[in-house]
C-alpha positions as CSV (number, residue, x, y, z in Angstrom):
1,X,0.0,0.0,0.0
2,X,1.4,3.7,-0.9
3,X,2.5,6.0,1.9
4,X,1.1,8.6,0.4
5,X,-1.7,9.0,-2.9
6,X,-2.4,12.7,-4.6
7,X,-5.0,13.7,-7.2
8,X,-6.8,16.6,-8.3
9,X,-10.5,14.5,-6.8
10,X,-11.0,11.9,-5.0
11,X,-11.6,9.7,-7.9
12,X,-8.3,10.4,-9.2
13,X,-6.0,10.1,-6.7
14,X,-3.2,7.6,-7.3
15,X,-0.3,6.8,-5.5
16,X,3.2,8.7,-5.6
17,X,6.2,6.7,-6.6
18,X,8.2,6.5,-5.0
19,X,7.4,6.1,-1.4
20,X,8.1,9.3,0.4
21,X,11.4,8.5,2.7
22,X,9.9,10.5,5.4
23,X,6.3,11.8,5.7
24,X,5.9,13.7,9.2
25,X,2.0,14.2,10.3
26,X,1.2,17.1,12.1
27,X,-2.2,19.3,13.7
28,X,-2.2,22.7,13.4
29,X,-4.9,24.5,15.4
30,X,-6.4,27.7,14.1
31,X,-7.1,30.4,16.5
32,X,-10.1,33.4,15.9
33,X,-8.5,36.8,15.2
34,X,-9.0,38.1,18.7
35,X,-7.3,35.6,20.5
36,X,-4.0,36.0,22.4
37,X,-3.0,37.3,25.5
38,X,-5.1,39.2,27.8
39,X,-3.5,42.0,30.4
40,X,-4.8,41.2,33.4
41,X,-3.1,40.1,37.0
42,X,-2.1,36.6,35.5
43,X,-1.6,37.6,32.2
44,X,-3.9,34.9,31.1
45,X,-4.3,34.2,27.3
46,X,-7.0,32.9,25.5
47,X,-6.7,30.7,22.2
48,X,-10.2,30.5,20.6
49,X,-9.5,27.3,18.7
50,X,-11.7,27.9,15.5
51,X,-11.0,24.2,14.1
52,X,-8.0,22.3,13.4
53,X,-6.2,21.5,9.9
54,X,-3.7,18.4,9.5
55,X,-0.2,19.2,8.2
56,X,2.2,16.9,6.2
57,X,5.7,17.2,5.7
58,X,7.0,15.3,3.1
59,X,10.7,14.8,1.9
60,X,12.1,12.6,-0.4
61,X,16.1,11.3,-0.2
62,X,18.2,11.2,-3.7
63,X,15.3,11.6,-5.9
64,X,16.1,11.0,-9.6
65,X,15.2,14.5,-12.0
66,X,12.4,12.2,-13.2
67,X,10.8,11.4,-10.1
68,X,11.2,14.9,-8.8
69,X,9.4,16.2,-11.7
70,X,6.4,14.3,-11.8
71,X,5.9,14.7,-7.6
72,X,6.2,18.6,-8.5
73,X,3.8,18.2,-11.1
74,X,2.0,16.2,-9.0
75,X,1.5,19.1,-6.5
76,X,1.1,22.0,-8.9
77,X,-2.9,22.9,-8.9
78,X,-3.9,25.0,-6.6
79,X,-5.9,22.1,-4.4
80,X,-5.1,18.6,-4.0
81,X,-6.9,15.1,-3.0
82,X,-4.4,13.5,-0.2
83,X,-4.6,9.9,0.8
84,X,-2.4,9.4,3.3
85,X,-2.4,7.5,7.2
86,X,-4.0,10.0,9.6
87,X,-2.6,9.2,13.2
88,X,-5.0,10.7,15.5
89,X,-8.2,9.1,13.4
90,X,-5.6,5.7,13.1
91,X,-6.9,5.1,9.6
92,X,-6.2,6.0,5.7
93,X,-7.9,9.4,5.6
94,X,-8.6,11.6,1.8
95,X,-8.8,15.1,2.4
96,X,-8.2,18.3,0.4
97,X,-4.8,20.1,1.0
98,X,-2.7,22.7,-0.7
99,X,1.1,23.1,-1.3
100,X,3.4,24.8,0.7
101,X,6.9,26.0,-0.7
102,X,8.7,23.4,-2.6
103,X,12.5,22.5,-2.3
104,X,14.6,20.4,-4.5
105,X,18.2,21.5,-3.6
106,X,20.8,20.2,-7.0
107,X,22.9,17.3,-5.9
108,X,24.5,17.1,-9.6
109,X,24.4,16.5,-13.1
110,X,25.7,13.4,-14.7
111,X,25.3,11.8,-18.3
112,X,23.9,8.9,-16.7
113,X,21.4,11.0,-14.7
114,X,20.7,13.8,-12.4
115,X,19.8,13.4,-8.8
116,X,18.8,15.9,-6.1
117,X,19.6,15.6,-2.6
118,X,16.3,16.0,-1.4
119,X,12.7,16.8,-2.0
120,X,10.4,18.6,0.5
121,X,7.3,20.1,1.2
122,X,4.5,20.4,3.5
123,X,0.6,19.7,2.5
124,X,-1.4,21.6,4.5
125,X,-5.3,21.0,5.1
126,X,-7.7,23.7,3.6
C-alpha cells in the first residue's frame, strides 16, 4: 500500500512513486483573530480554537530528475486530494490540502542521470 496517494479528486487520486522516505503528520490549530493574551493580573491568554487542519511534511532522499518532476507536477494545482495515514483518526484518511513551498536542492548532473539531494514540502489542510 502507498505511503502517500495525490489527485486533483477523490476519484483520481493515485499513488506517488516513490514512497516518500519521510512523511511527518502534524495538527495545526487555528485560532479566531481576537485571541491571544489578555492584560490582566495573570496575564492569562485565550486561544479561541476555531478548528484544526492536519499538516504533512513530506521529503524525499536522492530523488532522480524524473521522479522529482512528476511529484512537483503532482502538487502543482492549486488544491489537492491526499490519501495518506492520519494518526489521531488511526486510519487511511482523503482530504483536500494545498502546497506549501517546494524545495529540490541540486545534488548534480551526470550523463547517466541527475539526482537531487532532497525533496520537500509540507501539505497543509484547507
Amino acid at each position: 500500500m502507498a505511503i502517500l496517494s495525490i489527485g486533483a479528486s477523490v476519484d483520481s487520486v493515485r499513488p506517488v512513486s516513490p514512497d516518500p522516505s519521510s512523511l511527518e503528520w502534524g495538527l495545526q490549530d487555528v485560532s479566531g483573530s481576537d485571541a491571544g493574551r489578555v492584560m490582566d493580573s495573570n496575564a492569562t491568554m485565550y486561544k479561541q480554537r476555531l478548528c484544526q487542519k492536519r499538516k504533512l511534511k513530506c521529503s524525499w532522499a536522492q530523488p532522480t530528475a524524473t521522479q522529482v518532476a512528476a511529484i512537483l507536477q503532482a502538487v502543482n494545482q492549486e488544491y489537492i486530494y491526499v490519501r495518506y495515514w492520519d494518526a489521531m483518526d488511526g486510519c487511511m484518511e482523503t482530504r483536500c490540502f494545498y502546497v506549501g513551498d517546494r524545495s529540490a536542492p541540486l545534488q548534480y548532473v551526470w550523463v547517466e542521470g541527475t539526482r537531487y539531494k532532497t525533496l520537500s514540502f509540507d501539505l497543509i489542510e484547507r
